[in-house]
C-alpha positions in Angstrom: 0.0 0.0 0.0 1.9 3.1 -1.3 2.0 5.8 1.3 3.1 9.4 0.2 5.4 11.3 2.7 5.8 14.9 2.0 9.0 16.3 3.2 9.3 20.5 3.0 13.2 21.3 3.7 14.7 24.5 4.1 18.3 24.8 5.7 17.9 21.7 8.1 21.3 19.8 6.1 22.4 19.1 9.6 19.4 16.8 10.3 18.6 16.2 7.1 20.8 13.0 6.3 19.2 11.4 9.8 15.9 12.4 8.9 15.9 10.9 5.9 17.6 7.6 6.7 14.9 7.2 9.1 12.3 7.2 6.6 14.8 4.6 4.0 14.8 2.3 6.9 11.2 1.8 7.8 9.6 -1.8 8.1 7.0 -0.8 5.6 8.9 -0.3 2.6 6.3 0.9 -0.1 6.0 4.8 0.1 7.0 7.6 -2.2 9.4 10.7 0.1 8.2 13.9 -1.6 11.8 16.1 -0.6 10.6 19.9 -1.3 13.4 21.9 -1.1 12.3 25.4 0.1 15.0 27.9 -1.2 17.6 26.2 0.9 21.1 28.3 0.9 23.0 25.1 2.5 23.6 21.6 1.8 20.2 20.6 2.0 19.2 20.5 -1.9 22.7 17.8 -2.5 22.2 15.4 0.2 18.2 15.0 -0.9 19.5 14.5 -4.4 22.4 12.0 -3.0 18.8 9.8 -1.7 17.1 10.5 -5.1 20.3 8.9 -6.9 20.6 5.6 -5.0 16.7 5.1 -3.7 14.0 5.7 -6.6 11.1 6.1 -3.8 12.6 9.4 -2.9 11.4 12.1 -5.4 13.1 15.9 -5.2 11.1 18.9 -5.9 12.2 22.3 -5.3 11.2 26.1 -5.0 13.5 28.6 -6.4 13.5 31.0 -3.9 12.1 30.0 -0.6 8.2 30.8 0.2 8.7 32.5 3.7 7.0 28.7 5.3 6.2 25.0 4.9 2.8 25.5 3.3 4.1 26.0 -0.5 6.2 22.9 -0.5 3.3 20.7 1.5 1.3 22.0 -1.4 3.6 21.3 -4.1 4.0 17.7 -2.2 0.3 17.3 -2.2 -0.4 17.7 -6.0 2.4 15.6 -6.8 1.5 12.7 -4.3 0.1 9.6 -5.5 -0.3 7.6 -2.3 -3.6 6.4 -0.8 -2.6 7.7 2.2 -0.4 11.2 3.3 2.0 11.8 6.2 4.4 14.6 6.7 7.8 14.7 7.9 9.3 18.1 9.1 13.2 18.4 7.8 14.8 18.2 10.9 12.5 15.4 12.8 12.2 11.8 12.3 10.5 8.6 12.2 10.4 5.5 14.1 11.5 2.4 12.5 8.0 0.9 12.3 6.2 4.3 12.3 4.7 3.5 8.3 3.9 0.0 9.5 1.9 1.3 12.6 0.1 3.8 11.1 -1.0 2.2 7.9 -2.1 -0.9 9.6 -4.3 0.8 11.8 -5.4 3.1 9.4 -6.8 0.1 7.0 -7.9 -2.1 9.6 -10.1 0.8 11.4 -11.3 2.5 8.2 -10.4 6.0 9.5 -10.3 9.0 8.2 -7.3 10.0 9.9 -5.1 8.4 12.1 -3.4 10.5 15.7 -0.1 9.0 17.0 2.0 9.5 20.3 4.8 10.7 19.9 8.4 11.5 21.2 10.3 15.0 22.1 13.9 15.5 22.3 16.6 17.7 22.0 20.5 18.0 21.6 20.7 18.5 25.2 18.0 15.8 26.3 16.3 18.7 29.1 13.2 17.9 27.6 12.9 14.4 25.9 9.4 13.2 26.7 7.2 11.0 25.5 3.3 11.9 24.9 1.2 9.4 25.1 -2.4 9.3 23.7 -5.0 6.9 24.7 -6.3 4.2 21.9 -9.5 5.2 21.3 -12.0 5.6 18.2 -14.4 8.9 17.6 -17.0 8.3 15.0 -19.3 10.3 13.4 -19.4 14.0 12.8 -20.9 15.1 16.2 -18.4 13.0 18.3 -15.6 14.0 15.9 -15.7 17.9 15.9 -16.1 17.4 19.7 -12.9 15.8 20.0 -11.4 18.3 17.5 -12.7 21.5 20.0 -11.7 19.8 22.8 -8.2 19.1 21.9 -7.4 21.9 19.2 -5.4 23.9 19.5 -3.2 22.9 22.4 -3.3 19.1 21.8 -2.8 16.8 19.6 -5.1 17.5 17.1 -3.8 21.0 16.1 -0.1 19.1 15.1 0.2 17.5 11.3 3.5 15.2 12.1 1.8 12.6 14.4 -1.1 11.7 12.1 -1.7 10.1 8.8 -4.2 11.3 6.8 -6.8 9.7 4.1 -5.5 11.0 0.6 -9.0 11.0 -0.7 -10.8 13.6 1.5 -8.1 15.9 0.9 -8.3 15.8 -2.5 -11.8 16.0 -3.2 -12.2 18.9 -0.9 -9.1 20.6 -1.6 -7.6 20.7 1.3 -4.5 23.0 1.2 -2.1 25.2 3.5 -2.0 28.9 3.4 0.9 31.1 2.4 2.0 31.7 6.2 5.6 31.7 7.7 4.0 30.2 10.8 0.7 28.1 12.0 -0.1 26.6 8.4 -0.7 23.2 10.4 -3.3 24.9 12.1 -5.5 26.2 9.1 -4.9 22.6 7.3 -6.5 20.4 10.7 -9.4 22.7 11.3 -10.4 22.3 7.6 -9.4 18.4 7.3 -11.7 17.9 10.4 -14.6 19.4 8.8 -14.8 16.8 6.8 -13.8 13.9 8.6 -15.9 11.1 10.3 -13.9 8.9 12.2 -10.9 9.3 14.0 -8.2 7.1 15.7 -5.7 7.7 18.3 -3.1 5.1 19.1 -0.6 5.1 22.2 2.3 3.6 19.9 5.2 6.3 19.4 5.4 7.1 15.5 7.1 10.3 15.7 10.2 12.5 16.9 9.7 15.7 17.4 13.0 18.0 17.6 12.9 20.5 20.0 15.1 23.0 18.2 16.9 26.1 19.9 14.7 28.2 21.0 16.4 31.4 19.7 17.1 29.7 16.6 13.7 28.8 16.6 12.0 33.1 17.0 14.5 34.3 14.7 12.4 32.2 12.1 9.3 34.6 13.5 8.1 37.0 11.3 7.4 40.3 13.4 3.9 40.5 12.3 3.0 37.3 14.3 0.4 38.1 15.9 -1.6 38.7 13.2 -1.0 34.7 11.8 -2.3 34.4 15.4 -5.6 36.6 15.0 -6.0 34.8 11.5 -5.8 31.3 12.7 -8.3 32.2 15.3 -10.7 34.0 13.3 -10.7 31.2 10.9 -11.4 28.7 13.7 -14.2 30.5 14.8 -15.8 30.8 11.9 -15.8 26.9 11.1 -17.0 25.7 14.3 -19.9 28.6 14.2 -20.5 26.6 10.8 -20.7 23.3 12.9 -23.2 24.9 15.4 -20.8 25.5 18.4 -21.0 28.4 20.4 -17.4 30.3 20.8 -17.4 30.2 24.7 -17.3 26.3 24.3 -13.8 26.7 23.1 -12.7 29.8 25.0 -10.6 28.0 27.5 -8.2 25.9 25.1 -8.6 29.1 22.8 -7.5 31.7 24.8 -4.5 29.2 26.6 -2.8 29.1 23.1 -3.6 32.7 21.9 -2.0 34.5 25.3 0.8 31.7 24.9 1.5 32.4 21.5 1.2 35.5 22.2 4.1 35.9 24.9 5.9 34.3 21.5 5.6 37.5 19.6 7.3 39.4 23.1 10.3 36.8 22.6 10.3 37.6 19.3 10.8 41.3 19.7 14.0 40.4 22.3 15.6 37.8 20.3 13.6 37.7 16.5 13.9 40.2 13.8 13.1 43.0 16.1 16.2 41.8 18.1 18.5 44.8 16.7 15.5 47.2 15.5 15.6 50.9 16.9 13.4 51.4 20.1 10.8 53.5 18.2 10.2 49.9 16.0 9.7 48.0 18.6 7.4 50.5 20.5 5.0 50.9 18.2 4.9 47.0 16.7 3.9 46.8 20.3 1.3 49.5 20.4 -0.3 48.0 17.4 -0.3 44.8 19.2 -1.8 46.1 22.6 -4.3 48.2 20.2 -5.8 44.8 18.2 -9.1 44.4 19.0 -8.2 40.3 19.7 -5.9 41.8 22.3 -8.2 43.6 24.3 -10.4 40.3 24.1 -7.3 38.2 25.1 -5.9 40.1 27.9 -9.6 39.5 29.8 -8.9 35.8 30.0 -5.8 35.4 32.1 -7.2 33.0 34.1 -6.6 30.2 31.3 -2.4 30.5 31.5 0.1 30.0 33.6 1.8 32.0 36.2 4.4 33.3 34.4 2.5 33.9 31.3 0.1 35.6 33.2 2.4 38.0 34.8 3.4 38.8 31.0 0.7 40.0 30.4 -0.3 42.5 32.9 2.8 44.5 32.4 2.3 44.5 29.1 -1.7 45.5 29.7 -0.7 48.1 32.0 2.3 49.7 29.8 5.4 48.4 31.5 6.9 47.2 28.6 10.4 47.5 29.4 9.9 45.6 32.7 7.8 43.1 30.7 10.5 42.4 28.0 13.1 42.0 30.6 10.8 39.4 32.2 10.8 37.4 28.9 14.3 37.8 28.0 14.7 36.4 31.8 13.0 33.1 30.7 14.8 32.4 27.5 18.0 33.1 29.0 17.2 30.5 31.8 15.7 27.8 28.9 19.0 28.2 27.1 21.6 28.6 30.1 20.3 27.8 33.3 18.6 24.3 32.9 18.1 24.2 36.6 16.0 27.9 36.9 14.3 27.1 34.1 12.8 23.9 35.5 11.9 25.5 38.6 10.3 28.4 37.0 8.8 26.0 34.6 6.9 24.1 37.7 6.0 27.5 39.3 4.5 28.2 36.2 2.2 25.1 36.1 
């Protein structure tokens, strides 16, 4: 049963080799790896075409100039994938050995529309390799699948695209595609994937790596208009589950948790992100236009749904104290990237 992995790369060439031998090594040998090179400036574009060379599965596509975020190349994997059945495989991640073999075998024998996956974190340093572990269960029907889908999106596992694989069919005959974002593509493609999906599986077997990259590595790939991916994500979500008869303050809890979190995101942005070396008047008044966004005002009202630290984020920032604000964030990154110890404690304080 051909399965069709969709790869977008951009810059990752020193994962890239591991990530792709993991997917050359699976059990289940009959898949097609869609490599979509995104613009890459390093050695990403001759290692894929090293695997296209000695393994015909592997199929390289590229973009001339890169796209500003994964949903171009996904797109460009999706019209040229001929699988049954679609997974996707970030750059810089990687499979288990039997991951293919799991997920297609539950996949046919349940008849699902999509299958979820646990999964595994872990990073260079190992602070925070976990596991996350989902409970086997099986949602059917449209009422009992969009209730899973608010209940779990999108904090948990049914916001991400690496831990699932997905029924080729109902994406193409819906035409199901990403958005041209730098950030939160996965987002947009799930809500609209799970408006037309009718039965759902989630498995406790580990299919799935995730890398937990540097974290300032990671914000300078922010753009400084963030927030607004943030608002747009939101205001599309909205909008589909007022077309499946929910009312918004069903959701507002998991809602507002990953808006105000996200949300602290564009603050570390402005310390270490493309704002990092702007001149103060920059940074002051990308922040005044984010304070001044109606979604803001809305956001800032629900508090109660984040941590402690978050929390305290944002009532400097409500109130104006933005100096004492940003040196609070740059407090936390500085204690995720150097102080393992402080950032653990703070990290349980925070919870």
């Amino acid at each position: 049963m051909l399965v069709s992995i969709i790869i977008p790369i951009y810059n990752c060439g020193i994962y890239l080799k591991e990530c792709l031998e993991s997917v050359a090594g699976q059990s289940h040998q009959e898949f097609e790896a869609l490599m979509i090179n995104n613009g890459s400036t390093d050695d990403s574009k001759e290692i894929c075409m090293e695997f296209a060379k000695k393994d015909p599965r592997f199929f390289y596509l590229e973009l001339e100039k890169n796209s500003g975020g994964a949903g171009e190349p996904r797109n460009l994997g999706l019209k040229e994938a001929k699988g049954e059945f679609i997974c996707f495989l970030d750059g810089d991640d990687r499979f288990c050995k039997d991951s293919l073999k799991i997920l297609l075998s539950k996949i046919l024998e349940s008849q699902a529309d999509v299958v979820i996956a646990s999964y595994h974190n872990f990073s260079r340093q190992s602070l925070l390799g976990t596991d996350t572990i989902l409970v086997e269960r099986t949602l059917l029907g449209e009422k009992e699948v969009r209730d899973y889908f608010v209940r779990t999106y999108p904090n948990g596992e049914a916001g991400y695209l690496w831990n699932k694989i997905y029924r080729g069919s109902i994406i193409r005959e819906n035409e199901i595609s990403f958005p041209s974002l730098k950030r939160l593509e996965d987002g947009f493609f799930n809500v609209d994937f799970f408006s037309y999906a009718k039965k759902v599986l989630t498995i406790p077997e580990v299919t799935y790596e995730y890398r937990l990259n540097d974290q300032v590595a990671l914000l300078r790939k922010s753009p400084p208009n963030y927030y607004e991916m943030i608002y747009t994500l939101l205001d599309h979500y909205y909008e589909t589950i007022k077309n499946w008869n929910y009312e918004a303050s069903f959701v507002e809890g998991e809602v507002c948790k990953f808006a105000l979190n996200e949300l602290e995101v564009c603050f570390e942005n402005i310390c270490y992100g493309p704002l990092k070396d702007a001149p103060k008047k920059e940074v002051l008044e990308t922040l005044t236009k984010i304070r001044n966004h109606k979604d803001t005002e809305f956001l800032l009202k629900k508090k109660q749904y984040v941590g402690k630290y978050v929390a305290r984020v944002m009532t400097l920032f409500e109130k104006g104290h933005y100096r004492r604000m940003l040196a609070l964030v740059k407090l936390k990154i500085f204690a995720k990237s150097h102080l393992k110890r402080l950032f653990l404690f703070v990290k349980r304080w925070n919870d």
